[in-house]
VEXDREN-2710 file (C-alpha; in Angstrom, 1 decimal):
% VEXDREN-2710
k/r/px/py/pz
1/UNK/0.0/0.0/0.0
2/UNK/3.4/2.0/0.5
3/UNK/4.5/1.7/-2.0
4/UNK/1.6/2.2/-4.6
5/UNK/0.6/5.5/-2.4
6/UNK/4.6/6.7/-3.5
7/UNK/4.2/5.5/-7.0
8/UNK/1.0/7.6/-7.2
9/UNK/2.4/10.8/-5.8
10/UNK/5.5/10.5/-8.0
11/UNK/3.4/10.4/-11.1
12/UNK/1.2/13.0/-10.1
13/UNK/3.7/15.0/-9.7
14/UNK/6.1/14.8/-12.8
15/UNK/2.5/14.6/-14.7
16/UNK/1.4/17.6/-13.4
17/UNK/2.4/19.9/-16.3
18/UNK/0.6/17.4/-19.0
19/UNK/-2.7/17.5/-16.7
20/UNK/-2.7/20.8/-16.6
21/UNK/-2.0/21.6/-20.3
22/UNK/-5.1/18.7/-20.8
23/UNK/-7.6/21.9/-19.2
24/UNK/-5.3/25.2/-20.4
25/UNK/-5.9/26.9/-23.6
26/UNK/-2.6/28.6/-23.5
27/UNK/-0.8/28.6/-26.3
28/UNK/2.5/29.5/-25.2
29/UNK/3.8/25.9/-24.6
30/UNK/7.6/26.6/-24.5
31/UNK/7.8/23.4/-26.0
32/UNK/5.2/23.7/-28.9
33/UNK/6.6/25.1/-32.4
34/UNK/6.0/28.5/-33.6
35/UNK/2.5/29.4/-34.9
36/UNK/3.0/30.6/-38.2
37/UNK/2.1/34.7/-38.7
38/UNK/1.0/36.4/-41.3
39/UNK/3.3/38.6/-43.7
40/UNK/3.1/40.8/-47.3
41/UNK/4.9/38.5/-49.6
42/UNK/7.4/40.4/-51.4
43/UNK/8.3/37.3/-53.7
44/UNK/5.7/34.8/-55.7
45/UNK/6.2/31.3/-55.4
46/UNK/5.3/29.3/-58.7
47/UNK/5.7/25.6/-58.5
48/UNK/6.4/24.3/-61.9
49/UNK/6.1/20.2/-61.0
50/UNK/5.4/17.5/-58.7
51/UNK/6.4/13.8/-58.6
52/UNK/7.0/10.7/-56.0
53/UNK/10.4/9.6/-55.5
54/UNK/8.8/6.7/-53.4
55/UNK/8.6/6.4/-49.7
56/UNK/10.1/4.9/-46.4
57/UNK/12.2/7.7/-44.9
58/UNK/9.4/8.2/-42.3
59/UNK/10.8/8.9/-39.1
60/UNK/14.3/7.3/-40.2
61/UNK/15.9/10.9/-39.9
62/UNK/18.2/10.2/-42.7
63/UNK/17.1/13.5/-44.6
64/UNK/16.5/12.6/-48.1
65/UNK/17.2/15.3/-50.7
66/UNK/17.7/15.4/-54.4
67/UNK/20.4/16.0/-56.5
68/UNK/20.8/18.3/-59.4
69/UNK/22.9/17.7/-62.8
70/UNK/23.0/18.7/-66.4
71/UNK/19.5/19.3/-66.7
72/UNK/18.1/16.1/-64.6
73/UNK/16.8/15.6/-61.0
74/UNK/18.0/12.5/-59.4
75/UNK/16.3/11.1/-56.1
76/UNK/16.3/7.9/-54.2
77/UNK/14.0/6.6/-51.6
78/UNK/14.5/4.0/-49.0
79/UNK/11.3/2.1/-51.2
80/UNK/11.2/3.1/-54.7
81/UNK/14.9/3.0/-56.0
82/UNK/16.5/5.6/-57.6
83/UNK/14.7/7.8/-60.3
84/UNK/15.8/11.0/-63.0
85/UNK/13.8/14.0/-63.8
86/UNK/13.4/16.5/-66.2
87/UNK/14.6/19.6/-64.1
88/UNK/12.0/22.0/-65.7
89/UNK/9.7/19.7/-66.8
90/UNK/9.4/16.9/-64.1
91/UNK/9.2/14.2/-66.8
92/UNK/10.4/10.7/-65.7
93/UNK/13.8/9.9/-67.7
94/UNK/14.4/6.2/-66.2
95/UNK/13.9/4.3/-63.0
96/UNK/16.1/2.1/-61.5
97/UNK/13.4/-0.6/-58.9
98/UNK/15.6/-2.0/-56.3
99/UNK/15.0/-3.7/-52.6
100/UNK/18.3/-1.6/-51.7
101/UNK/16.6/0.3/-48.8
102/UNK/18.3/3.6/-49.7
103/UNK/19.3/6.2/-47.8
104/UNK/21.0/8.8/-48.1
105/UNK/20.2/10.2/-50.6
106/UNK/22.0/10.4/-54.5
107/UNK/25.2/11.6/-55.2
108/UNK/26.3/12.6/-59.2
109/UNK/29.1/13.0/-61.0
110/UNK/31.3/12.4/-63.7
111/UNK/28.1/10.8/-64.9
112/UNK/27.3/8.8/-62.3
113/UNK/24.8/8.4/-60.0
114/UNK/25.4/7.2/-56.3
115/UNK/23.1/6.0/-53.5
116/UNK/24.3/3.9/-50.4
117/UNK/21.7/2.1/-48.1
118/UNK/20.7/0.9/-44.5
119/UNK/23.0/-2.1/-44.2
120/UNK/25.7/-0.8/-46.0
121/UNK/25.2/-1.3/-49.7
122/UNK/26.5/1.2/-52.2
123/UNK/25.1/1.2/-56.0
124/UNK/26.8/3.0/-58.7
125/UNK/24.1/4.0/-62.1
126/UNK/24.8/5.5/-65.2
127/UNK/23.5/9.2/-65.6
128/UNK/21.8/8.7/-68.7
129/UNK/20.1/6.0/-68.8
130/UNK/19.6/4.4/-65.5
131/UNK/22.1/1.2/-65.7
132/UNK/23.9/-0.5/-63.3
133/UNK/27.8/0.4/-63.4
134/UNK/28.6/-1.6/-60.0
135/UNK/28.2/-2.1/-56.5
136/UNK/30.0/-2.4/-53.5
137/UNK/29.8/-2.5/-49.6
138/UNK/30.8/-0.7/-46.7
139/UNK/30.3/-1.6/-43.0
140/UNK/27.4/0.2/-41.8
141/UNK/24.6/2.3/-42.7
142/UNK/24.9/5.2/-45.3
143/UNK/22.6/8.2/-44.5
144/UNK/24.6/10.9/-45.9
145/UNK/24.7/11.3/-49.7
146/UNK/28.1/10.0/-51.6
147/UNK/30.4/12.6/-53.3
148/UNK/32.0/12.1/-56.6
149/UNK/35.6/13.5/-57.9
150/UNK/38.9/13.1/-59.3
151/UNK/37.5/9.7/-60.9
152/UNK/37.0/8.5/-56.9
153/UNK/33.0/8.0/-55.4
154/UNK/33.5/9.1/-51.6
155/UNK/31.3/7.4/-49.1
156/UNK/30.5/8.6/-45.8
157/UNK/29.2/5.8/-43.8
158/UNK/27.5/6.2/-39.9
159/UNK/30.4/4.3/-38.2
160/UNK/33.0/7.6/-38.7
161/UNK/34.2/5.9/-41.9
162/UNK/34.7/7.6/-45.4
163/UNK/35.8/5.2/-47.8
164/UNK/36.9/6.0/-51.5
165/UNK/36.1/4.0/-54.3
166/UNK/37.0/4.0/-58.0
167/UNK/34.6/5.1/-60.4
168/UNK/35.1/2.7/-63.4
169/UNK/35.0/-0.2/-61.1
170/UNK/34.0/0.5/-57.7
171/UNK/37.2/-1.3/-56.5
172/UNK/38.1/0.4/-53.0
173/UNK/41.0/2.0/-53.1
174/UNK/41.5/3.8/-49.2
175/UNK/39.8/4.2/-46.1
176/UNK/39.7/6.5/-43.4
177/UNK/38.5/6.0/-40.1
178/UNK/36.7/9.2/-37.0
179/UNK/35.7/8.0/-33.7
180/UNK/32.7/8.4/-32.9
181/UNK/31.4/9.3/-30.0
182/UNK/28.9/7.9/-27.7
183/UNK/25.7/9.6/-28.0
184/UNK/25.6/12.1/-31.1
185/UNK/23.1/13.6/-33.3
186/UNK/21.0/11.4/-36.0
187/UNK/22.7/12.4/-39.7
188/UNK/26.2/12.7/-41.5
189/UNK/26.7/15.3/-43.9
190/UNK/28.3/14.6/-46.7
191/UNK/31.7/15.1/-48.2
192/UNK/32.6/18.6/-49.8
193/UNK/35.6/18.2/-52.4
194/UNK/38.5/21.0/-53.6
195/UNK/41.1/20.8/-55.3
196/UNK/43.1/17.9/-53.9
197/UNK/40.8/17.8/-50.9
198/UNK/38.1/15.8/-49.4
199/UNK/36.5/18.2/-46.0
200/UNK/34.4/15.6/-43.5
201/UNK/33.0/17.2/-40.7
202/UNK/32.8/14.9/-38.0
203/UNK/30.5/13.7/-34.7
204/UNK/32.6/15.1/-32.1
205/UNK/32.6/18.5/-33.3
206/UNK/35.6/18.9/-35.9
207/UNK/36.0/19.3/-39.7
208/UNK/39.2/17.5/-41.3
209/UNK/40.7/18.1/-44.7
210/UNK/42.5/14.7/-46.1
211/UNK/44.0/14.1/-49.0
212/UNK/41.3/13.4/-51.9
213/UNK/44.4/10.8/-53.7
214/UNK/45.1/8.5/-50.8
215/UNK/42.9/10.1/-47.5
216/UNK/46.2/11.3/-45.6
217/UNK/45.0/14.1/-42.7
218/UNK/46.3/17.3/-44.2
219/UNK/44.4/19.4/-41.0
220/UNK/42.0/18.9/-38.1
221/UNK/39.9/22.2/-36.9
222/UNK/37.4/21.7/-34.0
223/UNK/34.2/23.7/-34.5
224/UNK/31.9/22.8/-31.8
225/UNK/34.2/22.1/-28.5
226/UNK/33.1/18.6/-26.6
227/UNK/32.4/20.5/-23.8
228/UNK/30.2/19.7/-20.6
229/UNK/28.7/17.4/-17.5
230/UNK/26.9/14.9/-19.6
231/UNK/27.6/13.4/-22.7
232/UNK/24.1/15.0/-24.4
233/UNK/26.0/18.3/-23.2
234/UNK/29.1/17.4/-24.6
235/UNK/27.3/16.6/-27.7
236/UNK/29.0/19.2/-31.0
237/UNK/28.3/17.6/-34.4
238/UNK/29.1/18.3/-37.6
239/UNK/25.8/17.1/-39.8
240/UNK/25.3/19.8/-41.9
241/UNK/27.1/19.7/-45.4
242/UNK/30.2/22.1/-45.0
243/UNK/30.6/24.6/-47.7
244/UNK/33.4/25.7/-50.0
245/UNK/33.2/28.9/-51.2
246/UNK/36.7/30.3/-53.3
247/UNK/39.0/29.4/-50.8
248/UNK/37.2/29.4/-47.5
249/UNK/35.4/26.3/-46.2
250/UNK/32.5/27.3/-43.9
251/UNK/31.1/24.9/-41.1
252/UNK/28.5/25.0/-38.1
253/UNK/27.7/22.7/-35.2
254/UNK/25.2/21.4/-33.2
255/UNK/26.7/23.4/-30.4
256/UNK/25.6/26.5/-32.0
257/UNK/28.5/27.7/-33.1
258/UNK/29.6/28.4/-37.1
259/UNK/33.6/29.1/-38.4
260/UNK/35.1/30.1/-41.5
261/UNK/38.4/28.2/-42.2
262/UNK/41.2/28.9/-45.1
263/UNK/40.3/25.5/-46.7
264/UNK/44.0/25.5/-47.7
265/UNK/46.0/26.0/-44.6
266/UNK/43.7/25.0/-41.9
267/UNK/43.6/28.5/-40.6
268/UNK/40.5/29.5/-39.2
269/UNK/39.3/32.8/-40.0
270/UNK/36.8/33.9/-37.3
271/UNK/33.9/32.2/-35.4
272/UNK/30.7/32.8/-34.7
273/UNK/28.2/31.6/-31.2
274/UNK/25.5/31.5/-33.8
275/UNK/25.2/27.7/-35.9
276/UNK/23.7/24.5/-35.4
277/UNK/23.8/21.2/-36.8
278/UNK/21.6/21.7/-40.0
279/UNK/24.5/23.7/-41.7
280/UNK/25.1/26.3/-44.0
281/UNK/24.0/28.1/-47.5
282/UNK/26.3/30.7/-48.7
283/UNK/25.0/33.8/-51.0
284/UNK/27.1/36.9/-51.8
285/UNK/27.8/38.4/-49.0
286/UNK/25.4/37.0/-46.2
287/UNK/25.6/33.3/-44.8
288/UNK/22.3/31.6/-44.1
289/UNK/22.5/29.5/-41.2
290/UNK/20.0/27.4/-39.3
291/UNK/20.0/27.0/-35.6
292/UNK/19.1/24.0/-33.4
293/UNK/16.7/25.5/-32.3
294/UNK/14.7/26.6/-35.7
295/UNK/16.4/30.1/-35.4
296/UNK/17.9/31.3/-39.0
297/UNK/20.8/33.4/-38.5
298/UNK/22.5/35.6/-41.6
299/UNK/26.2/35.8/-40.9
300/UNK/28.4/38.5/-42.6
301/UNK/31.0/35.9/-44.9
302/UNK/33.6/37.7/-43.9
303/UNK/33.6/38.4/-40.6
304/UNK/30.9/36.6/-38.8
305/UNK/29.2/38.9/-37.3
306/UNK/25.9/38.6/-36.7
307/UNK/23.4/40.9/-39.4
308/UNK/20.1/39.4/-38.4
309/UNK/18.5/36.5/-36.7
310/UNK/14.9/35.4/-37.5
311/UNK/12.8/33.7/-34.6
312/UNK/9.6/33.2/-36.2
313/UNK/10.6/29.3/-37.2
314/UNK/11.4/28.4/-33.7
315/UNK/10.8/24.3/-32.9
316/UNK/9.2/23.7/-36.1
317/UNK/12.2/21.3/-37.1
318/UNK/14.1/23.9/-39.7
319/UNK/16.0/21.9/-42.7
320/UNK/19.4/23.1/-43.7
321/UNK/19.2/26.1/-45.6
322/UNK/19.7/26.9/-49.2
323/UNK/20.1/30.3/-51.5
324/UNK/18.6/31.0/-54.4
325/UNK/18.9/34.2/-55.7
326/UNK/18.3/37.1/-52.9
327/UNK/16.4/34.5/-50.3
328/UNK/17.5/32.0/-48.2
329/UNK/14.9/29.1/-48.1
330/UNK/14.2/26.5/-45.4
331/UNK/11.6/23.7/-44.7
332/UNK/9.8/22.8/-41.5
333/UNK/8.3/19.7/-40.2
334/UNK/4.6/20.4/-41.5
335/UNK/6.0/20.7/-45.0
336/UNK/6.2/24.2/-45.3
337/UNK/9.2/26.4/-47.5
338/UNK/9.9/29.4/-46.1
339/UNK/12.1/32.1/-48.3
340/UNK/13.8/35.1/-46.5
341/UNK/15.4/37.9/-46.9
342/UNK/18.8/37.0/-47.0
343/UNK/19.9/41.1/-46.5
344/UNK/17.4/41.2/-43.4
345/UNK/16.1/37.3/-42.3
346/UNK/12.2/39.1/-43.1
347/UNK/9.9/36.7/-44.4
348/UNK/9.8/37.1/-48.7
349/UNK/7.6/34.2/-49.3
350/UNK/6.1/30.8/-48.3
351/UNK/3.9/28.2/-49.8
352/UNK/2.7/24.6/-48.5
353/UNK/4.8/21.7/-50.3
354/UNK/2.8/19.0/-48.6
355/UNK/1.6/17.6/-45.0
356/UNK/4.7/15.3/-44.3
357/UNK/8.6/16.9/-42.8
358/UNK/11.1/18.8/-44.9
359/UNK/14.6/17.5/-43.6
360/UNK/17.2/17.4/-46.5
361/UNK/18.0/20.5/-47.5
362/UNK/16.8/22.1/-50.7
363/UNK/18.4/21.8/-53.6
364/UNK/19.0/25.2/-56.1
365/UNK/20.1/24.6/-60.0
366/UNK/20.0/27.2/-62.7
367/UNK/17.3/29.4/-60.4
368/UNK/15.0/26.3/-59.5
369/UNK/14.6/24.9/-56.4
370/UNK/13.6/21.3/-55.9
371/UNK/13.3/19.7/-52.6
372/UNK/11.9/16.1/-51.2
373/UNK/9.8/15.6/-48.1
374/UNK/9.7/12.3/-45.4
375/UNK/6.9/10.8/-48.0
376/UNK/8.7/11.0/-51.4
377/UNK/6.8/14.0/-52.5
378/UNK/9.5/15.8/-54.6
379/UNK/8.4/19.1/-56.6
380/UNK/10.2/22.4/-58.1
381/UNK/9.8/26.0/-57.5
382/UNK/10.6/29.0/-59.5
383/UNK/10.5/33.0/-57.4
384/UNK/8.7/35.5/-59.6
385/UNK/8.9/39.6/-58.3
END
């Protein structure tokens, strides 16, 4: 009887909060994500196609998103294989059915098109038509998209491995190994080449530059330090895509913190206490950067500083950010895309893409836009004045 009368009190009181939200009408649940607000569009929005990729991502958190190359959309879906698009028209091209559950989404290049899966599988397709080149494995899950380079198809897989194989063949040629740490964030971004160099940002916080030709460390920069009681404290990846811009290499962390680093050297540049894990999108002069907490920050590219910060996305689960043109454009978790200002963060322009999460980041190509939701709904949009 003890015991149960404890039990009882203990739940009562760590459920008191959800009882009384059960009976309150307010709507300021610190916890609930920002109710949209009304705003003058200053942009139009004109979707020029829809078309299913297939499904399964779900709640697998591996942030599907398309890729964009010579005039084709390619997607992959974890059911549905991978497919090509007509980027302005949305017309099929091929499709390529598979059981591979795939993951993280298509890389292309050097006409090649790249997916990796759930237990490790890695399947290389011809551009144009769809074939089979080869496959090959690696030794856990791929959720980030593969890179392809200098002949080479780089393939970042969840265990801290990237693993380079050759394009003709798909013959591995070298590995290199991260630790990873205990408890880290759900996602890997994927690799970002330069010339000679492969950039991995990593799940304890740091971005490495090795060599693209046989994966020797060149440098090792820490942008989110490990730092903290508890390992969810401690807790800095590097998810979002880095990216190369001239000669600087810019990278955030799910500590909240963003750097600019001479891609080069190693040297860092300046820093920045505003990031997150989602990443970055870099336009002119203004870098677009999404917060952990849904807060989109613009960053002056040169020095860091702060220009503007944008609240009104706040727990709605931002995507990575993209650019295209004079806006910087995110999706939520209600299937939202947001455009904004990139000279002030003010809202430009939003439309509804569909009811399921946004949570790879859009993709830009000759001024279209073309992003993928949780349920395989892929679509392009155009910005009008």
């Amino acid at each position: 009887m003890r015991a149960a009368l404890v039990a009882c009190c203990v739940l009562a009181v760590a459920g008191c909060s959800t009882v009384r939200g059960w009976f309150s009408d307010d709507e300021d649940d610190a916890t609930a994500p920002a109710a949209l607000v009304d705003f003058a569009p200053t942009a139009e929005v004109q979707r020029l196609w829809t078309a299913n990729a297939g499904k399964g991502e779900g709640r697998l958190g591996v942030g599907q998103a398309p890729a964009v190359a010579d005039g084709r959309v390619f997607t992959a879906a974890v059911h549905g294989g991978v497919r090509a698009f007509d980027l302005r028209s949305g017309e099929q091209a091929w499709h390529y059915p598979s059981e591979l559950r795939l993951s993280g989404g298509p890389g292309v290049g050097e006409g090649l098109v790249v997916a990796g899966d759930l237990d490790g599988n890695v399947v290389a397709l011809d551009a144009a038509t769809g074939e089979e080149r080869w496959t090959a494995k690696v030794g856990n899950e791929v959720i980030a998209a593969p890179v392809v380079g200098f002949g080479i198809v780089f393939v970042r897989s969840n265990d801290g491995r990237l693993t380079a194989f050759d394009a003709r063949n798909g013959e591995r040629r070298w590995f290199w190994v991260h630790d990873v740490p205990s408890l880290s964030v759900r996602g890997n971004g994927s690799p970002v080449l330069g010339p000679g160099y492969v950039f991995v940002g990593n799940d304890d916080g740091t971005l490495v530059a090795l060599s693209a030709a046989d994966g020797r460390p060149l440098w090792e920069i820490p942008v989110g330090q490990q730092e903290g009681r508890t390992e969810l404290d401690r807790m800095a990846d590097v998810d979002g895509q880095p990216v190369l811009d001239g000669t600087t290499i810019y990278a955030s962390s799910f500590k909240g913190t963003t750097v600019a680093i001479d891609a080069p050297s190693g040297q860092p540049m300046w820093g920045s206490p505003n990031g997150g894990a989602g990443g970055v999108a870099a336009g002119y002069s203004v870098l677009a950067v999404t917060g952990t907490d849904g807060t989109v920050f613009g960053l002056d590219k040169n020095t860091g500083g702060a220009l503007w910060q944008q609240p009104g996305l706040l727990r709605r689960g931002v995507s990575p950010p993209s650019v295209q043109g004079d806006h910087a454009v995110v999706g939520d978790q209600e299937g939202y895309l947001h455009w904004l200002q990139l000279y002030n963060g003010e809202f430009a322009a939003r439309t509804k893409h569909g009811g399921d999460p946004i949570r790879g980041k859009p993709v830009v190509a000759d001024g279209i836009l073309v992003v993928q939701d949780t349920n395989g709904r892929v679509a392009a949009y155009q910005l009008g004045q």
